[in-house]
RONU-10146 format. One record per residue: residue number from 0; z, x negated, y of N, C-alpha, C in turn. Coordinates in Angstrom, 2 decimals. Example, Ala and Ser with C-alpha at 12.3 -4.5 7.8 and 13.67 -1.06 7.14 Angstrom:
RONU-10146
{0; {7.80; -13.19; -5.69}; {7.80; -12.30; -4.50}; {7.80; -13.20; -3.30}}
{1; {7.08; -12.85; -2.25}; {7.14; -13.67; -1.06}; {7.87; -12.90; 0.03}}
//
This chain:
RONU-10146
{0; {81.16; -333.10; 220.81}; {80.81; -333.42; 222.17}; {80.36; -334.88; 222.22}}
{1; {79.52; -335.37; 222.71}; {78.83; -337.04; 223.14}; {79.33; -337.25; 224.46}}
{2; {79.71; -338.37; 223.98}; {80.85; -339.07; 224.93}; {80.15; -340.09; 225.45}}
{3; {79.59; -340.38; 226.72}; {79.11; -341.04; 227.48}; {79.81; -342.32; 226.88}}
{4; {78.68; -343.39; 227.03}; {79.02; -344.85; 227.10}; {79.95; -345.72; 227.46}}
{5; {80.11; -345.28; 228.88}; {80.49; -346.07; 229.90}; {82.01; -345.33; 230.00}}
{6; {81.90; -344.01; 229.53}; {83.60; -343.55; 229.61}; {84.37; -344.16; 228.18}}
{7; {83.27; -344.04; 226.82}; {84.36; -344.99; 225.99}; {84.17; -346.75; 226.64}}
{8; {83.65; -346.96; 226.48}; {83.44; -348.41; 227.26}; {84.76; -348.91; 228.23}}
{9; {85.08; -347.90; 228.81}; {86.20; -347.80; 230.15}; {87.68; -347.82; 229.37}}
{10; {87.59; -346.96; 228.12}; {88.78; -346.34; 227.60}; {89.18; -346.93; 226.54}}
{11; {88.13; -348.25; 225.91}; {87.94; -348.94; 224.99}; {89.45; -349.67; 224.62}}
{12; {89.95; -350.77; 225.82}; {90.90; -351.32; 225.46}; {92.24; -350.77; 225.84}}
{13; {92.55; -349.55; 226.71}; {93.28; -349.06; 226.59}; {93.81; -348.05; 225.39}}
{14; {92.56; -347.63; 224.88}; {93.26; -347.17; 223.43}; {93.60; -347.99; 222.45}}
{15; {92.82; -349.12; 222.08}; {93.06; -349.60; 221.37}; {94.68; -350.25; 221.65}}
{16; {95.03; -350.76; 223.05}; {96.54; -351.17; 222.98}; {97.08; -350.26; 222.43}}
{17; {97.16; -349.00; 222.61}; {98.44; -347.92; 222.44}; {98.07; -347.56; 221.37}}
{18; {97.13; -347.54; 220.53}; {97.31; -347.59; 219.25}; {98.17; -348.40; 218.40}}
{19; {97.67; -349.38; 218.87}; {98.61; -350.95; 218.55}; {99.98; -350.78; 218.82}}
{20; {100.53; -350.14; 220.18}; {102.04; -350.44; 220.49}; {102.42; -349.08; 219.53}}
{21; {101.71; -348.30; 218.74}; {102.12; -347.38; 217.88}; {103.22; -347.40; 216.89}}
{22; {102.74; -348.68; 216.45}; {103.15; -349.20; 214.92}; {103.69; -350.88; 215.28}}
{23; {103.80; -351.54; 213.98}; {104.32; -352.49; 213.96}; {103.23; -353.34; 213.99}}
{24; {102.05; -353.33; 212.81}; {100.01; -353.98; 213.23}; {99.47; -353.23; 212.20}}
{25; {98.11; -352.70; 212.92}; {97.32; -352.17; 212.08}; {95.83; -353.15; 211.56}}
{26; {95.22; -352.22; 210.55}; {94.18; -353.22; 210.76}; {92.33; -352.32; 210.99}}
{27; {91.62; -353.28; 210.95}; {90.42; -352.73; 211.93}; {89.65; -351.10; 211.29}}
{28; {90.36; -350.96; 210.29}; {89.48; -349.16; 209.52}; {90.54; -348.61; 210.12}}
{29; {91.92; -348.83; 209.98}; {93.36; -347.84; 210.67}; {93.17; -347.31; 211.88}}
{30; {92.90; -348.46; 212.88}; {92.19; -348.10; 213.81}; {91.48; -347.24; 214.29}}
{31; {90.38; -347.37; 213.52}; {89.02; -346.85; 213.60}; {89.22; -345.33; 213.63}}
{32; {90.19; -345.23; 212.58}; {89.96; -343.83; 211.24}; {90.92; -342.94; 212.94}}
{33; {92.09; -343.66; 213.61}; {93.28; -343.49; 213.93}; {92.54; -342.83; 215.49}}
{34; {91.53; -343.58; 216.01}; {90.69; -343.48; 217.25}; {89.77; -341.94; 216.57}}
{35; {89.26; -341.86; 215.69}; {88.70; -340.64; 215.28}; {89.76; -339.30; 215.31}}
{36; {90.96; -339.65; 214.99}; {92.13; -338.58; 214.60}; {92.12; -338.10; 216.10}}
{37; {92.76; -339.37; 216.68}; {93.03; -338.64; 218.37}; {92.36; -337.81; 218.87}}
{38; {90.69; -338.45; 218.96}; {89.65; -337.87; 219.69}; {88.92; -336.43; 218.81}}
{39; {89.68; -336.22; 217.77}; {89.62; -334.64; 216.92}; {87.62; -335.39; 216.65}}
{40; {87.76; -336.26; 215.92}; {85.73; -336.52; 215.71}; {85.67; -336.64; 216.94}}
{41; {85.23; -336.53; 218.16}; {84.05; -337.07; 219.27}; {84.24; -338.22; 219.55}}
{42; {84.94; -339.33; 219.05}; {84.99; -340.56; 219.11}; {84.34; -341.17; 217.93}}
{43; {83.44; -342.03; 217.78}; {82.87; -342.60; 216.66}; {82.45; -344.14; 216.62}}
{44; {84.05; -344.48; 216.55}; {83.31; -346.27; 216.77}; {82.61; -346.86; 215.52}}
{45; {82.05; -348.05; 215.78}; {81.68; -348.74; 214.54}; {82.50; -350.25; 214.88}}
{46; {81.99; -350.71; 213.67}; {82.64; -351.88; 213.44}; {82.24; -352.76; 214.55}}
{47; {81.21; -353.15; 215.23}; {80.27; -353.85; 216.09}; {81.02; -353.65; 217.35}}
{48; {81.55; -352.16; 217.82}; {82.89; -351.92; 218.97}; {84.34; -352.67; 218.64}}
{49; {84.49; -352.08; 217.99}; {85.98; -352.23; 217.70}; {86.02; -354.12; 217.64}}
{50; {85.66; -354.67; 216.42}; {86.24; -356.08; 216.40}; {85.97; -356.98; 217.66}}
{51; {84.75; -357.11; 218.68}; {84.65; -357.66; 219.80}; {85.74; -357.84; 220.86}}
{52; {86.17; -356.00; 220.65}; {87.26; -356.26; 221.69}; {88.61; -356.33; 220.93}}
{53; {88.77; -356.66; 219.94}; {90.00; -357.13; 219.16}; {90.19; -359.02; 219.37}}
{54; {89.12; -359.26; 219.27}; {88.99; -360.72; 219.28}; {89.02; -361.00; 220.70}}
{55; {88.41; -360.22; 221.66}; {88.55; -360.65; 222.84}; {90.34; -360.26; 223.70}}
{56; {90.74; -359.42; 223.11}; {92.01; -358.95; 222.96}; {92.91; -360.17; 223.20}}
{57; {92.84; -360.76; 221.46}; {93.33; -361.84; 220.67}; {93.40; -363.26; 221.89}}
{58; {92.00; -363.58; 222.19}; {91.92; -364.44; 223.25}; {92.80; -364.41; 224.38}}
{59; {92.79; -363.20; 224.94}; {93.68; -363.11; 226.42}; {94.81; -363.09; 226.06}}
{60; {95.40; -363.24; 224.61}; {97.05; -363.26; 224.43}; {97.49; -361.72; 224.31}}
{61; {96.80; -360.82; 223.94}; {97.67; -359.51; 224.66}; {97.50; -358.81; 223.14}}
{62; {97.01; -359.49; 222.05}; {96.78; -358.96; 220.55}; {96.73; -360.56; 219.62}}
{63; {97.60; -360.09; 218.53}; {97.48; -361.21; 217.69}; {97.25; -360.87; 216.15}}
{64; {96.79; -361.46; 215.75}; {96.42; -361.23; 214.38}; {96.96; -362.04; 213.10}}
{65; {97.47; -361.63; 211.79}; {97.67; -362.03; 211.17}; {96.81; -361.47; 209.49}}
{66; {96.85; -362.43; 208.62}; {95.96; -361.94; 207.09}; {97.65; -361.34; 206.14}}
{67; {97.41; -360.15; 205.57}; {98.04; -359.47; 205.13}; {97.79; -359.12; 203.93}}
{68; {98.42; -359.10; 202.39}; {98.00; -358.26; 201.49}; {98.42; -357.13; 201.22}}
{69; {97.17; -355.82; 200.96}; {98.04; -354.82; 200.89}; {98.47; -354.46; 199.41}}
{70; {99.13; -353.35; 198.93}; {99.79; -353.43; 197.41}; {98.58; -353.07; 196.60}}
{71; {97.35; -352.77; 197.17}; {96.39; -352.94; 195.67}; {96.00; -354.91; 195.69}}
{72; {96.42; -355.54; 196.91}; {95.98; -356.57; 196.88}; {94.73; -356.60; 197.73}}
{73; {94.61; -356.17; 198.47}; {93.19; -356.84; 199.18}; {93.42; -357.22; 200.18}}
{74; {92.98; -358.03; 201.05}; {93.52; -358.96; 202.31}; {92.98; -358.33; 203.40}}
{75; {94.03; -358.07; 203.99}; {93.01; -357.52; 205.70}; {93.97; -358.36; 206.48}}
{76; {93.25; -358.46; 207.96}; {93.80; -358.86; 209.19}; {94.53; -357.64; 210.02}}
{77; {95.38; -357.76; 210.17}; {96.14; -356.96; 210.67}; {96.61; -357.41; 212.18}}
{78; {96.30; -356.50; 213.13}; {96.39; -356.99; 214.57}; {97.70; -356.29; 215.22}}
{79; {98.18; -356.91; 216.29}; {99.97; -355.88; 216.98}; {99.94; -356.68; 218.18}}
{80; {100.70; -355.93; 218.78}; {100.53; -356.52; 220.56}; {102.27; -357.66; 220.83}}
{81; {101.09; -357.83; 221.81}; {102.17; -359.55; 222.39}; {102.54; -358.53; 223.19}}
{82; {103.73; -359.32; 223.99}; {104.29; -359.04; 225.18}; {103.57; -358.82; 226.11}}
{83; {102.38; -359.94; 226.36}; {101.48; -359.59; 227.43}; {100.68; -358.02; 226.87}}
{84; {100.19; -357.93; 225.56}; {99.41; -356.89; 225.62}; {100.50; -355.15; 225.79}}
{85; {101.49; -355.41; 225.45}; {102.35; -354.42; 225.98}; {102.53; -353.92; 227.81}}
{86; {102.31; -355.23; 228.67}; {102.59; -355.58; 229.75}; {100.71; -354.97; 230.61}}
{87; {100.02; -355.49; 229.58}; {98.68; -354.48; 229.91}; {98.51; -353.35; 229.61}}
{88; {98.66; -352.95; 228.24}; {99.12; -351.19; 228.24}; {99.44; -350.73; 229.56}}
{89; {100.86; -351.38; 230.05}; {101.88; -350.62; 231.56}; {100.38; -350.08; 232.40}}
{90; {100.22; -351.36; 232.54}; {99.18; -351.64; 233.74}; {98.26; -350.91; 233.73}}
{91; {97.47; -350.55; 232.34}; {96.00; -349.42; 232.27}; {96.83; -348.49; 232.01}}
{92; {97.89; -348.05; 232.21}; {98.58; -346.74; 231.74}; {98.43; -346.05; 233.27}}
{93; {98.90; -346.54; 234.05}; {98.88; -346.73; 235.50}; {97.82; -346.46; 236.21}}
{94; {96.90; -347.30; 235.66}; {95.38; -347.12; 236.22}; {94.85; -345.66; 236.29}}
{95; {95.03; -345.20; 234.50}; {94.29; -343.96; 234.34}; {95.17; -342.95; 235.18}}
{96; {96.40; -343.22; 235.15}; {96.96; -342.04; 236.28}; {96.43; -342.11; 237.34}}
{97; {96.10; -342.94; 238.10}; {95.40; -342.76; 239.38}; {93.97; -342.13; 239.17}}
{98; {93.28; -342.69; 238.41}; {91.61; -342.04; 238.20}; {91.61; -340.36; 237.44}}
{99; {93.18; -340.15; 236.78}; {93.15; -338.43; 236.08}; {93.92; -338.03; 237.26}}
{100; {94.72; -338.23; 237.90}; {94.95; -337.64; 238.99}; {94.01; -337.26; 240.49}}
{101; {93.21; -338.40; 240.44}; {92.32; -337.90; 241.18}; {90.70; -336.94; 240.67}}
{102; {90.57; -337.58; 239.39}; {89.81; -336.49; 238.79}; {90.21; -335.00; 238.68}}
{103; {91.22; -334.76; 238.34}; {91.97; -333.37; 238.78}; {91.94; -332.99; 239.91}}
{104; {92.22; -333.91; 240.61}; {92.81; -333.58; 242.49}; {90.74; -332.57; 242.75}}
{105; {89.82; -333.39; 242.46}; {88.44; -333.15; 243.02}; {87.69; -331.60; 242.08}}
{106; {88.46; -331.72; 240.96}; {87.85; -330.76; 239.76}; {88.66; -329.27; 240.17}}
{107; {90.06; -329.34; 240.61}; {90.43; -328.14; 241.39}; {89.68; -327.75; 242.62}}
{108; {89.06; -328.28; 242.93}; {88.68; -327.83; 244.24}; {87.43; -327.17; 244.26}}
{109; {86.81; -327.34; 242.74}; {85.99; -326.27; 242.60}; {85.86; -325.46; 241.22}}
{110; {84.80; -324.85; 241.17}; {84.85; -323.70; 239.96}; {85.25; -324.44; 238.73}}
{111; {86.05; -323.72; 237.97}; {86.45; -324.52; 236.55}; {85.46; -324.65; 236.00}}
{112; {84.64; -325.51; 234.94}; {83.64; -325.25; 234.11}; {84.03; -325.63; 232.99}}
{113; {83.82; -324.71; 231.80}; {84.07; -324.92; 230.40}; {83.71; -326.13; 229.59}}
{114; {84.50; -326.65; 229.18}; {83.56; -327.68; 228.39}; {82.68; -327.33; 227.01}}
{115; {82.01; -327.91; 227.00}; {80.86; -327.43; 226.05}; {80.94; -328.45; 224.94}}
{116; {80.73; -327.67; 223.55}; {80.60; -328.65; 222.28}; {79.16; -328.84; 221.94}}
{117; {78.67; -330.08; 221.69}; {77.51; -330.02; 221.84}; {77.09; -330.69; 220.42}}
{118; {76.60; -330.10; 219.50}; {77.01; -329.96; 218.15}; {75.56; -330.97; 217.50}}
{119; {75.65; -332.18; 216.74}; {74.47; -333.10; 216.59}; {74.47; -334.31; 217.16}}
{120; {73.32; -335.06; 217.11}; {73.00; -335.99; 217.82}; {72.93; -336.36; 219.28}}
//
């Protein structure tokens, strides 16, 4: 299925927190690979998504990063949430209940429609 822009765009830094409050810190392929698992494939970030809003994350205090070696030895940055970014999780956790609750509230009120897999480009 192709996932409109503007809905990952929307859903961008809320997944990425709760990915984060998952574990102890992951780093930017874990992520990546971890955002593909959820979304069963119809999620397909690239690198050009993901690190912008890690760094911009990083900035507002709500993600911090540290350099890590792993046991073959190769160094990654490994990112995990501050207090504040736990404290934003709450907050967009919140949010989306109001916008899936009312998306539900409007989608009952008329004919169900199937969702469609839309297989390609």
């Amino acid at each position: 299925m192709r996932i409109d822009k503007d809905l990952v765009a929307a859903s961008a830094t809320p997944l990425v927190l709760g990915i984060l409050a998952e574990g102890d810190s992951s780093y930017g392929y874990a992520i990546l690979k971890r955002i593909r698992e959820l979304s069963d494939g119809d999620l397909e970030w690239t690198d050009g998504m993901l690190y912008p809003l890690l760094h911009r994350l990083e900035r507002m205090g709500q993600v911090r990063s540290s350099w890590q070696t792993s046991d073959a030895g190769r160094r990654r940055k490994h990112y995990s949430l501050t207090d504040a970014g736990r404290a934003a999780l709450a907050d967009r956790r919140g949010q989306w209940a109001v916008v899936s609750e009312a998306l539900d509230r409007v989608w009952q009120q008329r004919t169900p429609i199937a969702p469609t897999r839309v297989v390609g480009p």
